[in-house]
C-alpha positions in Angstrom: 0.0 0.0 0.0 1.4 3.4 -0.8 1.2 5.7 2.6 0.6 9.4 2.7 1.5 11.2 5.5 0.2 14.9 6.0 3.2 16.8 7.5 6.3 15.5 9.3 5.4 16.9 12.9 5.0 15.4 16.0 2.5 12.8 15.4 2.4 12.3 11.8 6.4 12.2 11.5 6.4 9.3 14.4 4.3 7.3 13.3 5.1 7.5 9.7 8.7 7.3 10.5 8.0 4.0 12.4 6.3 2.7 9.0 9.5 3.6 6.7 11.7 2.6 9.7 10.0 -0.9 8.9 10.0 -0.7 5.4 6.5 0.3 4.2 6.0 2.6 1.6 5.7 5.9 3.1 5.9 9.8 1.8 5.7 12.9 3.6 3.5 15.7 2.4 5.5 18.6 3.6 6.1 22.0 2.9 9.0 23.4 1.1 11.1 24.4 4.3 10.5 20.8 6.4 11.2 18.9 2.9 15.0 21.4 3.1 15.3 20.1 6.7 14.5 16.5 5.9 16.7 16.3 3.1 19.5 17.7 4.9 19.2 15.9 8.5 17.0 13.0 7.6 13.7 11.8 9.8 15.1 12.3 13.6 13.1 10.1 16.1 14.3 10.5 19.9 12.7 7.9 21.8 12.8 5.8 25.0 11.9 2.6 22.9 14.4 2.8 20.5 16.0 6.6 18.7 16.2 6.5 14.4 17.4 9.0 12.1 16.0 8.1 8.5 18.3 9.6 5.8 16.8 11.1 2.3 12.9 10.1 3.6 10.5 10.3 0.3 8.8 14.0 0.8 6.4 15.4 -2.2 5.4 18.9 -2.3 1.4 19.4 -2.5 1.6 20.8 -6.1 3.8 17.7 -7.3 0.9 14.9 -6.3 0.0 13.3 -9.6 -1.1 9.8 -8.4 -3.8 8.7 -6.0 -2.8 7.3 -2.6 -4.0 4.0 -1.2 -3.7 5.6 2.4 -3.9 8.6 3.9 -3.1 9.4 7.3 -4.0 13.3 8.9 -3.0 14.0 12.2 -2.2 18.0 11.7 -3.9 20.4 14.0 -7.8 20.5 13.6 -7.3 24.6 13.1 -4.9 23.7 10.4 -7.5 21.1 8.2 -8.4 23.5 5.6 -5.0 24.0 4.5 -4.4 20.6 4.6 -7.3 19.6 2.8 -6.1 21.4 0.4 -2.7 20.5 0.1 -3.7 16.6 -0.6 -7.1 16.6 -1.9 -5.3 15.3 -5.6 -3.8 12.3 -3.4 -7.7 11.0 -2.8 -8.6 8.4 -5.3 -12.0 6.4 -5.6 -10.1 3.7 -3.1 -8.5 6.1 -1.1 -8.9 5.6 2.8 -8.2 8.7 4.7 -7.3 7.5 8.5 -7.8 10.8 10.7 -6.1 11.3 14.1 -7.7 14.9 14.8 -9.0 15.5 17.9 -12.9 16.0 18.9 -15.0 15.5 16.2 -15.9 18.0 14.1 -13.0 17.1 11.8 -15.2 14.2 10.5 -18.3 16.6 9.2 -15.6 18.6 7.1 -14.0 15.8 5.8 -17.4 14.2 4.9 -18.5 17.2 3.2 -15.4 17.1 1.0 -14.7 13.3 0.5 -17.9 11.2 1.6 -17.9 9.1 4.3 -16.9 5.7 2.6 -13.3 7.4 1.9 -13.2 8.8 5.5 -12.7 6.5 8.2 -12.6 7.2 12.1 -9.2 7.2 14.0 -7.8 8.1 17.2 -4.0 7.5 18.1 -2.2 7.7 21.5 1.2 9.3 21.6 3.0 11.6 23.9 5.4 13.7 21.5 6.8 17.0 20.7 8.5 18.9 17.7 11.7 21.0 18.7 12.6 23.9 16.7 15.6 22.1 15.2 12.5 19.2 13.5 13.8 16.7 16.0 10.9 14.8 16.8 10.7 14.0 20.9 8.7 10.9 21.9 8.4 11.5 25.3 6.7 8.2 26.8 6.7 4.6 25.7 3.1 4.9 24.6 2.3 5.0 20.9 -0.6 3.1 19.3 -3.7 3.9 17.2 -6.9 2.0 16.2 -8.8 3.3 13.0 -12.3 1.6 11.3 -15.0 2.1 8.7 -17.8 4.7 9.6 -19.5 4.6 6.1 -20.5 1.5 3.7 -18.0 -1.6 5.0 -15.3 -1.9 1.9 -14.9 -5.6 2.2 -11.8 -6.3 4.2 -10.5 -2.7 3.7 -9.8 -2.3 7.5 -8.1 -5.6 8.2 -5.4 -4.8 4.8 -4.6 -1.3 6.4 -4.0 -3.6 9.6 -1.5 -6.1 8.1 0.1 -2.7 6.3 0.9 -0.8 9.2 1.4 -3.5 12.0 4.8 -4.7 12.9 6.6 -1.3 12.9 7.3 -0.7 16.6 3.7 0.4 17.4 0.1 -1.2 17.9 -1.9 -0.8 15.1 -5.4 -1.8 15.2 -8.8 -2.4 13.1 -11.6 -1.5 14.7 -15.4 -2.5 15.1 -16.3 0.3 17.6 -14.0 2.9 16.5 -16.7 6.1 16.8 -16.8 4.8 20.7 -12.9 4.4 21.1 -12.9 8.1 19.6 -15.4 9.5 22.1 -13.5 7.7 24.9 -10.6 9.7 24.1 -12.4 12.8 23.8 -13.6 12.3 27.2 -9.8 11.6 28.3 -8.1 14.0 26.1 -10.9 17.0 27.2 -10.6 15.9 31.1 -6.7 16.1 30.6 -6.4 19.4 28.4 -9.0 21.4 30.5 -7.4 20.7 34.0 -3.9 21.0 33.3 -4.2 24.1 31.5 -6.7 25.8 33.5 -4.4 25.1 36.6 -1.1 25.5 34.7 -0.2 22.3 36.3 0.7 18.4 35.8 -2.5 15.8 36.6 -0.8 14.6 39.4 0.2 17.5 41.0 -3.5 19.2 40.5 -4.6 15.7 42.2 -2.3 16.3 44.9 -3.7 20.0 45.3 -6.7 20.6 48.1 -9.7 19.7 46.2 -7.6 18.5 43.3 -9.0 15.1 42.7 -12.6 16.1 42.8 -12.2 18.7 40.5 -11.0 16.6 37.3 -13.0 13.7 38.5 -16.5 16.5 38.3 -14.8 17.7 34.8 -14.3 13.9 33.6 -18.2 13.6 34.3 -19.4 16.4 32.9 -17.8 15.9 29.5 -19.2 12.2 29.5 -22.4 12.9 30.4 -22.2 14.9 27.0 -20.6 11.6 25.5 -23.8 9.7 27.0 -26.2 11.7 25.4 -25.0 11.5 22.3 -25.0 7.5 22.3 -21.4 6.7 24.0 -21.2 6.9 27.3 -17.4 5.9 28.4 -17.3 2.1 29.4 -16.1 1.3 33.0 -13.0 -0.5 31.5 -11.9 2.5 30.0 -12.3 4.7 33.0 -10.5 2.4 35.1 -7.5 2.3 32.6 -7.7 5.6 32.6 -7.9 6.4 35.9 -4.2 6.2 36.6 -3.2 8.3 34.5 -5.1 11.2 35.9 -4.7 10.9 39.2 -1.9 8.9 40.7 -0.2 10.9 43.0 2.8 13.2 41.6 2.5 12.5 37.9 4.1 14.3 35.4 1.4 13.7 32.7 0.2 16.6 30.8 -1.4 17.8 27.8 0.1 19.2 24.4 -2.6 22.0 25.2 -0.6 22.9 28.3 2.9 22.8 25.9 1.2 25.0 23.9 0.1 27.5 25.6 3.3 27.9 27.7 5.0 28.6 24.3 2.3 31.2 23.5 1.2 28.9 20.4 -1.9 28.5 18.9 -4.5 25.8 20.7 -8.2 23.8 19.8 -9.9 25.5 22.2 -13.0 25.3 20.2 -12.4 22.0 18.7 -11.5 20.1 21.9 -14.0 22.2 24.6 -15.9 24.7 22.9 -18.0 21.7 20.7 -18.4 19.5 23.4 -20.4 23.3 25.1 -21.9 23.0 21.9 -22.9 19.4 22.2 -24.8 19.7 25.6 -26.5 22.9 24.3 -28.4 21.2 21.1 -28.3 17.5 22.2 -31.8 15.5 22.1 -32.0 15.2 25.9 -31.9 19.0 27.0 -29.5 21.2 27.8 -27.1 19.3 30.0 -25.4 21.7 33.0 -21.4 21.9 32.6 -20.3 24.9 34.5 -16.6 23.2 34.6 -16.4 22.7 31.4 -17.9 26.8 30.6 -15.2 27.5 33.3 -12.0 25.8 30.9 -13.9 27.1 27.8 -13.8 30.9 29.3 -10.0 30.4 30.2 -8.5 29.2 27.0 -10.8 31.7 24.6 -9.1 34.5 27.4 -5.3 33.1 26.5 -6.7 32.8 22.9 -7.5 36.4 22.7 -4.1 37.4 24.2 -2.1 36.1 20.9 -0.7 38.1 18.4 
């Protein structure tokens, strides 16, 4: 299968340097300054499981795609999917699967609109990794897998052939029969994580170990899935219980990339990961759920947002 890969950042450059690590036929859509970078450093991966510097990875410029892609992976910034739609709408053939890893959910509507379902499947990934200014991609915790399955009209065995593709290359990759409730599950996670950590400018385990701490992420967590549960998906207890560590042990370190961001005065998806789950409780079919929490986070981040240049 022939792999695009929208940018070389963070996400998209570890996962699809994993896949050309392992041999798979991978090319980075980049723009004219990374594809300079990459050609002159290579693909630099620092990593507790294992570091890799790829020399001379393929790169292709948006304007030079002549040839559908069999794959697609997206995992850019969800106030960046314009421009990226953009940039590889001549890679989308009639077969073309285009794997997602966008957070919330509104991502899906836009792509829809633009591709139809059948081409856009759902996705949600778990990695913990940064871009420094020099492109060397940081993965910062041993984490890294991703699940992805059809939304639309099943394509035969579409899912499991992306499987075989992109297993074996250092990370868990996985077909999914419930992917639209693994991505809601991680909206509740990723939401929980984002909004307390930035609003407190702190680590979850450190807000846990604040006076009130605990109960405060815990009210968040269930204000943001009772929006989840009214729109068909409440959070299974398994997945709060796996999740449960990593939120409040004690003294952990665990942030989220919103919190990175907004200590390097950057740009965040204020309105993509808070402000449409607001949204959500406002026009759902049950009434107007109450999330004062979550309209407290929503207030704070639109505040910083308004403070950019």
């Amino acid at each position: 299968m022939r792999i695009l890969v929208i940018g070389a950042g963070a996400t998209g450059g570890y996962f699809g340097g994993r896949l050309l690590q392992a041999g798979r036929d991978v090319t980075f859509l980049v723009r004219p300054k990374r594809a300079e970078l990459l050609a002159k450093n290579g693909l630099i991966i620092k990593s507790p499981v294992g570091d890799v510097t790829l020399k001379n990875p393929p790169t292709v410029l948006a304007e030079k795609i002549t040839t559908p892609f069999d794959v697609i992976i997206l995992s850019c910034k969800a106030y960046d999917l314009d421009d990226a739609i953009a940039s590889f709408a001549a890679a989308v053939g009639p077969d073309t699967a285009i794997i997602p890893f966008l957070n919330g959910m509104k991502h899906l509507d836009v792509l829809d609109a633009k591709f139809g379902i059948d081409r856009v499947m759902g996705g949600q990934c778990q990695v913990a990794s940064m871009l420094d200014a020099e492109g060397v991609i940081h993965h910062l915790a041993p984490m890294h897998s991703m699940s992805f399955g059809e939304r639309g009209t099943r394509k035969d065995d579409r899912a499991k052939r992306i499987e075989a593709t992109l297993q074996g290359a250092m990370f868990d990759a996985r077909a999914s029969e419930v992917i639209m409730q693994e991505m809601y599950e991680k909206w509740v996670f990723l939401a929980t994580l984002a909004g307390a950590t930035s609003l407190m400018r702190a680590p979850a385990g450190h807000i846990t170990g604040a006076p009130g701490g605990e109960q405060f992420i815990r009210a968040l967590r269930s204000e943001i899935a009772s929006i989840t549960e009214a729109a068909g998906h409440a959070p299974r207890p398994e997945f709060l219980e796996r999740t449960a560590g990593l939120l409040f042990t004690p003294g952990s370190p665990l942030t989220a990339s919103m919190l990175r961001d907004i200590r390097s005065n950057a740009r965040i998806e204020a309105d993509q990961i808070i402000g449409d789950l607001i949204h959500r409780a406002e026009t759902n079919k049950k009434g107007v759920l109450n999330v004062p929490l979550l309209r407290i986070v929503y207030t704070h981040l639109k505040a910083y947002e308004s403070q950019l240049a």
